[in-house]
KOLNU-262329 format. One record per residue: residue number from 1; x, y, z of N, C-alpha, C in turn. Coordinates in Angstrom, 3 decimals, padded with zeros to 6 digits. Layout:
+-----+----------+----------+----------+----------+----------+----------+----------+----------+----------+
: num :     n_xx :     n_yy :     n_zz :    ca_xx :    ca_yy :    ca_zz :     c_xx :     c_yy :     c_zz :
+-----+----------+----------+----------+----------+----------+----------+----------+----------+----------+
: NUM :        X :        Y :        Z :        X :        Y :        Z :        X :        Y :        Z :
...
+-----+----------+----------+----------+----------+----------+----------+----------+----------+----------+
END
This chain:
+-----+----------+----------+----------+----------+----------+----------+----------+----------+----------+
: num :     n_xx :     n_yy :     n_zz :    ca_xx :    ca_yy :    ca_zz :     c_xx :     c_yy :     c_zz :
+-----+----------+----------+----------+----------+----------+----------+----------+----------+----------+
:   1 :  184.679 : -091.083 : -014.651 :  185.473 : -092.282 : -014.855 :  186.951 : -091.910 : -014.762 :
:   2 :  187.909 : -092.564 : -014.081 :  189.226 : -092.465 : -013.801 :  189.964 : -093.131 : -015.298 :
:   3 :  190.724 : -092.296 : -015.293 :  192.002 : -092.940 : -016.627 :  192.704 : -093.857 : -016.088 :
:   4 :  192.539 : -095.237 : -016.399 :  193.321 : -096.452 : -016.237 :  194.984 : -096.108 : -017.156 :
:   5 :  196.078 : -097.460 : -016.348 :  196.736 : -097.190 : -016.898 :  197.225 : -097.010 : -018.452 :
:   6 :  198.537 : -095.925 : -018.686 :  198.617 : -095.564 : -019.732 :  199.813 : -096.442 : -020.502 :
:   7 :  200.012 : -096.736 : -021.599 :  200.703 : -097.586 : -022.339 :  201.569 : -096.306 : -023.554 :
:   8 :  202.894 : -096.204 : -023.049 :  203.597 : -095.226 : -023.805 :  204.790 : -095.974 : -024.430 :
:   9 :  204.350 : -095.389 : -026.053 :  205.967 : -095.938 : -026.763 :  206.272 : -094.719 : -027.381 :
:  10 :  207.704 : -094.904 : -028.238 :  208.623 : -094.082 : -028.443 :  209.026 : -094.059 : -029.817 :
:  11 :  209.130 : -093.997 : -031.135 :  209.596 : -094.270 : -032.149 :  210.519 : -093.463 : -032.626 :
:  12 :  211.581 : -093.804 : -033.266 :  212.223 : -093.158 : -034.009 :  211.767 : -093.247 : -035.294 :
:  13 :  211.681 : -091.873 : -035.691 :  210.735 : -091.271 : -037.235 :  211.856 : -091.311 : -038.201 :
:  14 :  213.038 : -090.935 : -037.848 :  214.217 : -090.269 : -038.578 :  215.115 : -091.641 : -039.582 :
:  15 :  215.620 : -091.559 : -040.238 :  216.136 : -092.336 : -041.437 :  217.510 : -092.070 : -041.242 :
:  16 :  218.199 : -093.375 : -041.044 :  219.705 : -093.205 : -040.815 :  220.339 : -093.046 : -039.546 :
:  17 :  221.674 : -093.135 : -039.400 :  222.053 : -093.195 : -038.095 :  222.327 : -092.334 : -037.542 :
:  18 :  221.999 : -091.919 : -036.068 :  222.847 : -090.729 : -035.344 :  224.466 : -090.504 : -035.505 :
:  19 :  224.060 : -088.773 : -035.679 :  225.194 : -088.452 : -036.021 :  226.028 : -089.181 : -035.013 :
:  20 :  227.543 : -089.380 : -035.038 :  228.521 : -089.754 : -033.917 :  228.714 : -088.220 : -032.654 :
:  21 :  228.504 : -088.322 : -031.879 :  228.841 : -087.247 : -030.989 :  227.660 : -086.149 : -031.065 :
:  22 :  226.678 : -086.459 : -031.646 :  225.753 : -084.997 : -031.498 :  224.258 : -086.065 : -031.376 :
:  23 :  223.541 : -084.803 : -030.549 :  222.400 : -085.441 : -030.333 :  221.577 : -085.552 : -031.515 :
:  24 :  220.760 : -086.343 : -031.484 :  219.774 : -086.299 : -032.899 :  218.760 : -085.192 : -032.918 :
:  25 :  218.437 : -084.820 : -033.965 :  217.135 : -083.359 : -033.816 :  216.309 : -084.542 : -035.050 :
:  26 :  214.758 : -084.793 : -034.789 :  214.256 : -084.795 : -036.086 :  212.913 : -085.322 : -035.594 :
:  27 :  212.291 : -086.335 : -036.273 :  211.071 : -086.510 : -035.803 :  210.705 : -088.143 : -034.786 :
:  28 :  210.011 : -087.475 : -033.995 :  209.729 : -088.944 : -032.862 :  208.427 : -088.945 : -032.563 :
:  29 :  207.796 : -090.017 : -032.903 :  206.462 : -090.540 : -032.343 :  206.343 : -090.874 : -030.896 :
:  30 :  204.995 : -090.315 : -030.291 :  205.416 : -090.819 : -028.848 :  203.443 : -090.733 : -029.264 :
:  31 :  203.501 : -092.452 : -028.818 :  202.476 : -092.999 : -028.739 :  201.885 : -093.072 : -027.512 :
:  32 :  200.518 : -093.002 : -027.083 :  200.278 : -092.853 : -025.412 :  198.527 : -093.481 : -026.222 :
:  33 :  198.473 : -094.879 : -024.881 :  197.067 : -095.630 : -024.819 :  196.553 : -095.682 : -023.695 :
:  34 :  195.464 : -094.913 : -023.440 :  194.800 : -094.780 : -022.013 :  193.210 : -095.006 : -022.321 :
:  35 :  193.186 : -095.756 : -021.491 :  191.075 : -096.401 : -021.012 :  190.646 : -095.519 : -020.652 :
:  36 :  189.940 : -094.571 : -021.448 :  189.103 : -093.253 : -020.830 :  188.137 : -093.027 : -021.786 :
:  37 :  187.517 : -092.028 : -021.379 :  186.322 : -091.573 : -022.238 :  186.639 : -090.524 : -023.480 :
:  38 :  185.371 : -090.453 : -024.034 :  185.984 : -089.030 : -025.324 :  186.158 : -088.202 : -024.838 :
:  39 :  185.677 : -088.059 : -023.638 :  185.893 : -086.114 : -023.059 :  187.145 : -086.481 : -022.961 :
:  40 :  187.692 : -087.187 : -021.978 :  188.881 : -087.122 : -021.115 :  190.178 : -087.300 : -022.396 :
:  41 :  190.066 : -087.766 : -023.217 :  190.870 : -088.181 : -024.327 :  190.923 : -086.650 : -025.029 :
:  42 :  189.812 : -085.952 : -025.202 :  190.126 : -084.494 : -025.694 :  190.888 : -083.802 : -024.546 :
:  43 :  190.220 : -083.356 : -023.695 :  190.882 : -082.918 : -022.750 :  192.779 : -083.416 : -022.212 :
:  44 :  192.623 : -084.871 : -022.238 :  194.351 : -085.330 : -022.316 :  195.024 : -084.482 : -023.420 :
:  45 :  194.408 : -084.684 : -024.704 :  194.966 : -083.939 : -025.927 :  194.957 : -082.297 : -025.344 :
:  46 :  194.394 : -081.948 : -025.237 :  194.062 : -080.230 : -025.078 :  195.625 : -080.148 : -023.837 :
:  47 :  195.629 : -080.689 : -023.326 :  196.880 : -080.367 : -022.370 :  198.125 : -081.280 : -022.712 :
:  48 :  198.384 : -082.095 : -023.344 :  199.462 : -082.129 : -023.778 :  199.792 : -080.881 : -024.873 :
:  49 :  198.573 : -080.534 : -025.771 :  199.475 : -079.499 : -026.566 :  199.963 : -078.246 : -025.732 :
:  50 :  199.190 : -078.084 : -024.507 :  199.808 : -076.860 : -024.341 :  200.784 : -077.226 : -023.431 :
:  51 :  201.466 : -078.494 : -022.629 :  202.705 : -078.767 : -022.425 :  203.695 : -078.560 : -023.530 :
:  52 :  203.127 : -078.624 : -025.194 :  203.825 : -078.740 : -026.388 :  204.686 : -077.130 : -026.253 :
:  53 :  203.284 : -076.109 : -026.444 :  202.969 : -075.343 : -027.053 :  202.536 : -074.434 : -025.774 :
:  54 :  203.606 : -074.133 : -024.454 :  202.652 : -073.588 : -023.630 :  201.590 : -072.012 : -023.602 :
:  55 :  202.061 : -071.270 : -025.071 :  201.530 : -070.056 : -025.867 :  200.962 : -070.074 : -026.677 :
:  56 :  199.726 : -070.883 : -026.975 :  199.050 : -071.001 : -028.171 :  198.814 : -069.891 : -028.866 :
:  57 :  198.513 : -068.571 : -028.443 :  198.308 : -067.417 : -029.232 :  199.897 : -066.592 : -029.556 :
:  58 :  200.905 : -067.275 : -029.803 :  202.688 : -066.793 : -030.135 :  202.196 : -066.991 : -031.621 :
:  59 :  203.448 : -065.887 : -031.848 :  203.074 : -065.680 : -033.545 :  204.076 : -067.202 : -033.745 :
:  60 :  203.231 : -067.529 : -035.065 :  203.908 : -069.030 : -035.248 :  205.599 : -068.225 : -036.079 :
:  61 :  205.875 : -069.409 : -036.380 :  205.667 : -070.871 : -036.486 :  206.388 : -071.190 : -035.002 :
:  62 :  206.109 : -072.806 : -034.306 :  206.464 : -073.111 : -032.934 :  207.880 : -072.800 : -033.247 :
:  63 :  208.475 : -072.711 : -031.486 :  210.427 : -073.031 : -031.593 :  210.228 : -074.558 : -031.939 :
:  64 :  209.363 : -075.384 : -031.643 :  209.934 : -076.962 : -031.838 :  208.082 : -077.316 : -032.681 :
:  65 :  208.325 : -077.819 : -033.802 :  207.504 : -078.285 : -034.469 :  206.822 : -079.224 : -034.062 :
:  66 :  205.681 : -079.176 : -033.439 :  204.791 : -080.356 : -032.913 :  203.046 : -080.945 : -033.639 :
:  67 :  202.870 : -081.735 : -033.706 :  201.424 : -082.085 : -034.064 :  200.368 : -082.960 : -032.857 :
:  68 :  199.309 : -082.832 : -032.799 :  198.766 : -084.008 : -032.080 :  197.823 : -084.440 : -033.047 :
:  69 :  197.150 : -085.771 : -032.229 :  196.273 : -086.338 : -032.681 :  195.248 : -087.602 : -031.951 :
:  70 :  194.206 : -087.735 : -031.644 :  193.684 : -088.862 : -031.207 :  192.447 : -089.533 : -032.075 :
:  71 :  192.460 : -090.914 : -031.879 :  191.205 : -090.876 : -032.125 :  190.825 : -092.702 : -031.866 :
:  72 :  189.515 : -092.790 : -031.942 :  188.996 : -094.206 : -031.025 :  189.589 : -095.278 : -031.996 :
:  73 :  189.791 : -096.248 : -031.413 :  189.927 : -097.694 : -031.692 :  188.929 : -098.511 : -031.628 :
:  74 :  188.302 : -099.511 : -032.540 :  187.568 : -100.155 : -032.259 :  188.008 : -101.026 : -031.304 :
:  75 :  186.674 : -102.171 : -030.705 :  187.665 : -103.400 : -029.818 :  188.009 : -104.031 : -030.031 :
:  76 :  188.273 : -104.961 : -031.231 :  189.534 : -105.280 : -031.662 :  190.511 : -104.886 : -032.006 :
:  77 :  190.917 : -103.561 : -032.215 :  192.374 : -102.605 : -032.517 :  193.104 : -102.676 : -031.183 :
:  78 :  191.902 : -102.438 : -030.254 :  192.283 : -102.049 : -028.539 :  192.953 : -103.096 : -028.250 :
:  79 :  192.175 : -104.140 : -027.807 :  192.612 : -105.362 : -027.738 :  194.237 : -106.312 : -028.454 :
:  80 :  194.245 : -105.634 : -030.134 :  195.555 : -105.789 : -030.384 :  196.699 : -104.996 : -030.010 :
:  81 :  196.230 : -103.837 : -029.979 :  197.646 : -102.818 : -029.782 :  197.917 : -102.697 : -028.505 :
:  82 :  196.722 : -102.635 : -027.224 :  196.936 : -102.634 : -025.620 :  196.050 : -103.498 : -024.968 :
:  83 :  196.592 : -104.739 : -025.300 :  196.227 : -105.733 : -024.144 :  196.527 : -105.643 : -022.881 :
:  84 :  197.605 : -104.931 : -022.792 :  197.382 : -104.537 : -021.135 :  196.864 : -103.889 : -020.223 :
:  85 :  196.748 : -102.400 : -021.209 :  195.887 : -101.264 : -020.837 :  194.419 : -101.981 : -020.608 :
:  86 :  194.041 : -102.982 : -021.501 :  192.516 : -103.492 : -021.435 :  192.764 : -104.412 : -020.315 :
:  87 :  193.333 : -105.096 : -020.094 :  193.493 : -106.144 : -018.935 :  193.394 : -105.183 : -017.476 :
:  88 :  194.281 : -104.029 : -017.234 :  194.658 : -103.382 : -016.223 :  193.655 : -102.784 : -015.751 :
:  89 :  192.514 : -102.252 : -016.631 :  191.512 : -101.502 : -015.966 :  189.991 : -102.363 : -016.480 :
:  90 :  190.558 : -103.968 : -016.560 :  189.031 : -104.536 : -016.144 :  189.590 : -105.299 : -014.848 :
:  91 :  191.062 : -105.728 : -014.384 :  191.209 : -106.021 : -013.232 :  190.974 : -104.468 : -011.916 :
:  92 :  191.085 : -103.335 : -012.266 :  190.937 : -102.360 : -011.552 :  189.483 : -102.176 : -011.364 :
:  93 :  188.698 : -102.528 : -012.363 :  187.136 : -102.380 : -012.025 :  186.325 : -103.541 : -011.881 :
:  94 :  187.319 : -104.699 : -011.342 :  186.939 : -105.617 : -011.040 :  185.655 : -106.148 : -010.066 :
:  95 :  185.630 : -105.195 : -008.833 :  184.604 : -104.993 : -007.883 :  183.175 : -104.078 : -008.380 :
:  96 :  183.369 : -104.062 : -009.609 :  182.233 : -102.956 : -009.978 :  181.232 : -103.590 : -011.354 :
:  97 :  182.157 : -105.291 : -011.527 :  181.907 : -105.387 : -013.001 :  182.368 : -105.190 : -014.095 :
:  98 :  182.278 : -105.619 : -015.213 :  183.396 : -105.794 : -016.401 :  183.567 : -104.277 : -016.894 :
:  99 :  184.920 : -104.026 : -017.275 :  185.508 : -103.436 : -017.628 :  184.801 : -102.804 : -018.862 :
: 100 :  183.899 : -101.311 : -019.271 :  183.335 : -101.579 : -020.825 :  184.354 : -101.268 : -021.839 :
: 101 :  183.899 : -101.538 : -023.076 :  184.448 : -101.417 : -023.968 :  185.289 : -099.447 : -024.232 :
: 102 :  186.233 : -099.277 : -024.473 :  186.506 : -097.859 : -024.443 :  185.911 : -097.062 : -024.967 :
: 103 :  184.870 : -097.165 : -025.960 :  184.022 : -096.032 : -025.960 :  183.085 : -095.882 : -025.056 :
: 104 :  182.666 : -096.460 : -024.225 :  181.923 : -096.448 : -023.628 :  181.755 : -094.984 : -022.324 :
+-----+----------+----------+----------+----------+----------+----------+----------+----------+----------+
END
């Protein structure tokens, strides 16, 4: 199964305003929603960390502090948080029949 499109946001974690003149250092959420399977969702995870982290066996702690995490949505979560992602890849599998539900 192909990964339909992906739905990426950005948050600022950090409390208060950027400094004036310096870049901000602190914490940012970067949310990513893609129509795929559990393999492919581990596997997405397994390679973003090592885009993170391209030395997993470096004596810690990282130069830049990172975490991941995934995990399923029911279909109504899906449906609220990426209506588009769900729209985009039941119009993409349109010729094949409805779109299933993402665990599927």
């Amino acid at each position: 199964m192909p990964f339909y499109a992906t739905i990426v946001t950005v948050t600022d974690m950090n409390a208060g305003p950027e400094p004036v003149g310096q870049e901000q250092t602190g914490v940012w959420e970067l949310r990513i929603g893609v129509f795929c399977t559990a393999d492919q969702a581990r596997d997405l995870t397994d390679k973003i960390q090592l885009m993170l982290c391209p030395d997993p066996m470096h004596r810690s702690p990282c130069p830049i502090p990172w975490s991941t995490a995934h995990w399923k949505l029911d279909d109504d979560q899906a449906a609220e948080n990426y209506p588009e992602l769900i729209e985009q890849a039941r119009i993409e599998r349109q010729g094949s029949g409805p779109a299933p539900a993402p665990a599927e």
